[in-house]
C-alpha positions as CSV (number, residue, x, y, z in Angstrom):
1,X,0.0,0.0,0.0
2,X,2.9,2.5,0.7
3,X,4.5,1.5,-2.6
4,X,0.9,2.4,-4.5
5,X,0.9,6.1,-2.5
6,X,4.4,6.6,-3.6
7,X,4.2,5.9,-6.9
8,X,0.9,7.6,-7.3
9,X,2.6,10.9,-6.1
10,X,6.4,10.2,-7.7
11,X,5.7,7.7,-10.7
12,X,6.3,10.8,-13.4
13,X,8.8,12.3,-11.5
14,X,10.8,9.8,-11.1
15,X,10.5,8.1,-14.6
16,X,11.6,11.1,-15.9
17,X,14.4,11.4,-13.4
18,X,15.8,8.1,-14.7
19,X,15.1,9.0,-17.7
20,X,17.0,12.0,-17.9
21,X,20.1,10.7,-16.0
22,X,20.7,7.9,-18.6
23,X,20.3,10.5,-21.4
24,X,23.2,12.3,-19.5
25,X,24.9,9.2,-19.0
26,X,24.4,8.3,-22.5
27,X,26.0,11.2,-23.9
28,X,28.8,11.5,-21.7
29,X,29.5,8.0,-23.0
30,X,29.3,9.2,-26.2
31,X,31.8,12.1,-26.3
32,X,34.2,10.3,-23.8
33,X,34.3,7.1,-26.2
34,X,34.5,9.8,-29.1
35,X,37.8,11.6,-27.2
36,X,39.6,8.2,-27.1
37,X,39.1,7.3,-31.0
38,X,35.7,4.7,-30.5
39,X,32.5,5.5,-31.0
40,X,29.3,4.1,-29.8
41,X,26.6,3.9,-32.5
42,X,23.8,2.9,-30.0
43,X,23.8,5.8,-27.9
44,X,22.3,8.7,-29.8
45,X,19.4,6.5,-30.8
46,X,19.4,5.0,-27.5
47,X,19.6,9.1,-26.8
48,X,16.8,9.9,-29.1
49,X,14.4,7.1,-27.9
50,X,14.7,8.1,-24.4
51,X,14.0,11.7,-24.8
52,X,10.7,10.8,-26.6
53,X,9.7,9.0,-23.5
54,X,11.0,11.8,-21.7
55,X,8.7,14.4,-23.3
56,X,5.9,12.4,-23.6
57,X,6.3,11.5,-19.8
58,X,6.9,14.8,-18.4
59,X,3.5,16.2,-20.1
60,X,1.8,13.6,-17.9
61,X,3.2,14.9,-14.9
62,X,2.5,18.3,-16.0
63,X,-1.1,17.1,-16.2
64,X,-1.0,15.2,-12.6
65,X,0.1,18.5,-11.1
66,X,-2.2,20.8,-12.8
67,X,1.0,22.8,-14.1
68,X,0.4,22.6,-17.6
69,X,0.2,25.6,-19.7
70,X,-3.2,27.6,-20.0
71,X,-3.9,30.7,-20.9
72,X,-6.0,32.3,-17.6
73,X,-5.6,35.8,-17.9
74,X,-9.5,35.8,-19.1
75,X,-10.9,34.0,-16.5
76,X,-9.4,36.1,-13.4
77,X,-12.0,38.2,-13.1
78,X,-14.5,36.0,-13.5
79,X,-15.7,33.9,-10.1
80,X,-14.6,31.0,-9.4
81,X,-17.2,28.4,-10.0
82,X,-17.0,29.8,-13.5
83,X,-13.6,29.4,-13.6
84,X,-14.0,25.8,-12.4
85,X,-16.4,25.1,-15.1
86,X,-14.2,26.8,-18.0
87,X,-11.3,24.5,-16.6
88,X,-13.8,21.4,-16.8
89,X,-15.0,21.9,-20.4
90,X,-11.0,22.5,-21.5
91,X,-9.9,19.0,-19.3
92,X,-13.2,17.3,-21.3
93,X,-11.8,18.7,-24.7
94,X,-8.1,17.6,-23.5
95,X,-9.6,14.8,-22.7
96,X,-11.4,14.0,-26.5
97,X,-7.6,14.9,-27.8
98,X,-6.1,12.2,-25.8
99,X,-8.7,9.6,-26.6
100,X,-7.9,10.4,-30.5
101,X,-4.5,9.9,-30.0
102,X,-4.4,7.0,-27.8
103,X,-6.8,5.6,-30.9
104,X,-4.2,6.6,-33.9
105,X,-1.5,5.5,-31.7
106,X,-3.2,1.6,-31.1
107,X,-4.1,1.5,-34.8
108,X,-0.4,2.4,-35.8
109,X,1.5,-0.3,-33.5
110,X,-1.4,-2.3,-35.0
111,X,-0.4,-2.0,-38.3
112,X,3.6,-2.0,-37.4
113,X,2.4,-5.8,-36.2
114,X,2.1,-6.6,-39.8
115,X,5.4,-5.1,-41.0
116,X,7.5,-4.4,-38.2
117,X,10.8,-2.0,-38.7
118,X,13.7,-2.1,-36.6
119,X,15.8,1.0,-35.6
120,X,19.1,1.2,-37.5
121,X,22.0,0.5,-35.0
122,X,20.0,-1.3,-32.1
123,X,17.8,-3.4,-34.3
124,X,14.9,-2.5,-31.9
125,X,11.3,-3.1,-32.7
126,X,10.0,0.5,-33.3
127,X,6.6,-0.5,-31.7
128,X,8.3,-0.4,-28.5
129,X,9.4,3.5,-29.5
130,X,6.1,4.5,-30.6
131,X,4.5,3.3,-27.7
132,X,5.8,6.2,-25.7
133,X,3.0,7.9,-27.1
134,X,-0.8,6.1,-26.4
135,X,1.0,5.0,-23.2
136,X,1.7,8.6,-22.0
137,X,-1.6,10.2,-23.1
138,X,-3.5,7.2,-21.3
139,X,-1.2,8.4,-18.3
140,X,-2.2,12.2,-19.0
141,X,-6.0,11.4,-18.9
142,X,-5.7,9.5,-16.0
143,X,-3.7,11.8,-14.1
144,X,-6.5,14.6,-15.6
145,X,-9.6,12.2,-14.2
146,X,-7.7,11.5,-10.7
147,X,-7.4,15.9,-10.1
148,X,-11.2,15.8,-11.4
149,X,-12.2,13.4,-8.7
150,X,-9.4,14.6,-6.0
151,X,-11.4,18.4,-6.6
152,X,-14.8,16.6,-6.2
153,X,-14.1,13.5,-3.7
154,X,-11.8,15.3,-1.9
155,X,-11.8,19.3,-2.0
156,X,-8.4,20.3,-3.4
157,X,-8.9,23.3,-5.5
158,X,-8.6,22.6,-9.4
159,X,-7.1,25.9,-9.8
160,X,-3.8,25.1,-8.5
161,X,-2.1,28.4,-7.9
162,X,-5.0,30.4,-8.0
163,X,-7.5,29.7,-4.8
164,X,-10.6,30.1,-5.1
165,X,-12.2,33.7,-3.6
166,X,-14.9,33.1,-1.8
């Protein structure tokens, strides 16, 4: 039960944490194997492929913190349930986004299933790369639902940095 609290609060962040240090690592591996005449061909793909996960990642934690980028200035002035509602009919249409892309993203590592392609040094099954993607926005709409029902279930305010006035 501790290990589900944790990783409900850290999973993101500390995904992308590892994430990010073997990116580093990966790179410093690079030049150092560069500066003594080798050169490791796996490492910028292995490079590339990890920052896709990265990014992908790091927008769902965006979304589980309510930190992601919206344009408010509008809604300041206006009270707050209406500024709860506004936020509510943006999540729903974030929400219709995600479920298109989780959608195109099934039907593509669908059709990869019938012609798979490999990367060029590792030989890796690109379905495994491209699966950053309808993973990640399944994560982002469930990170999206869980505020929703945290703000409803459990009172946090939706609005993040900007409590409500009342």
């Amino acid at each position: 039960k501790n290990l589900l609290a944790w990783l409900d609060v850290h999973f993101e962040d500390a995904l992308c944490g590892v994430l990010l240090v073997g990116i580093m690592i990966m790179l410093m591996a690079r030049w150092s194997s560069v500066a003594f005449g080798h050169g490791l061909t796996f490492s910028e793909e292995l490079c590339r492929f990890s920052f896709l996960y990265l990014v992908y990642f790091a927008a769902s934690l965006v979304a589980c913190k309510g930190a992601h980028i919206r344009v408010t200035a509008h809604t300041q002035k206006l009270p707050a349930p209406v500024r709860v509602g506004l936020l509510m009919l943006a999540d729903l249409l974030w929400l219709g986004f995600n479920a298109t892309v989780i959608y195109q993203g099934a039907l593509l590592i669908d059709s990869m299933s019938t012609r798979p392609m490999v990367s060029g040094s590792m030989l890796l099954d690109l379905r495994y790369v491209i699966f950053a993607v309808p993973a990640a926005f399944t994560l982002q709409s469930f990170r999206i639902l869980q505020r929703w029902y945290r703000h409803f279930r459990g009172g946090v305010s939706i609005l993040g940095q900007q409590q409500e006035e009342v």
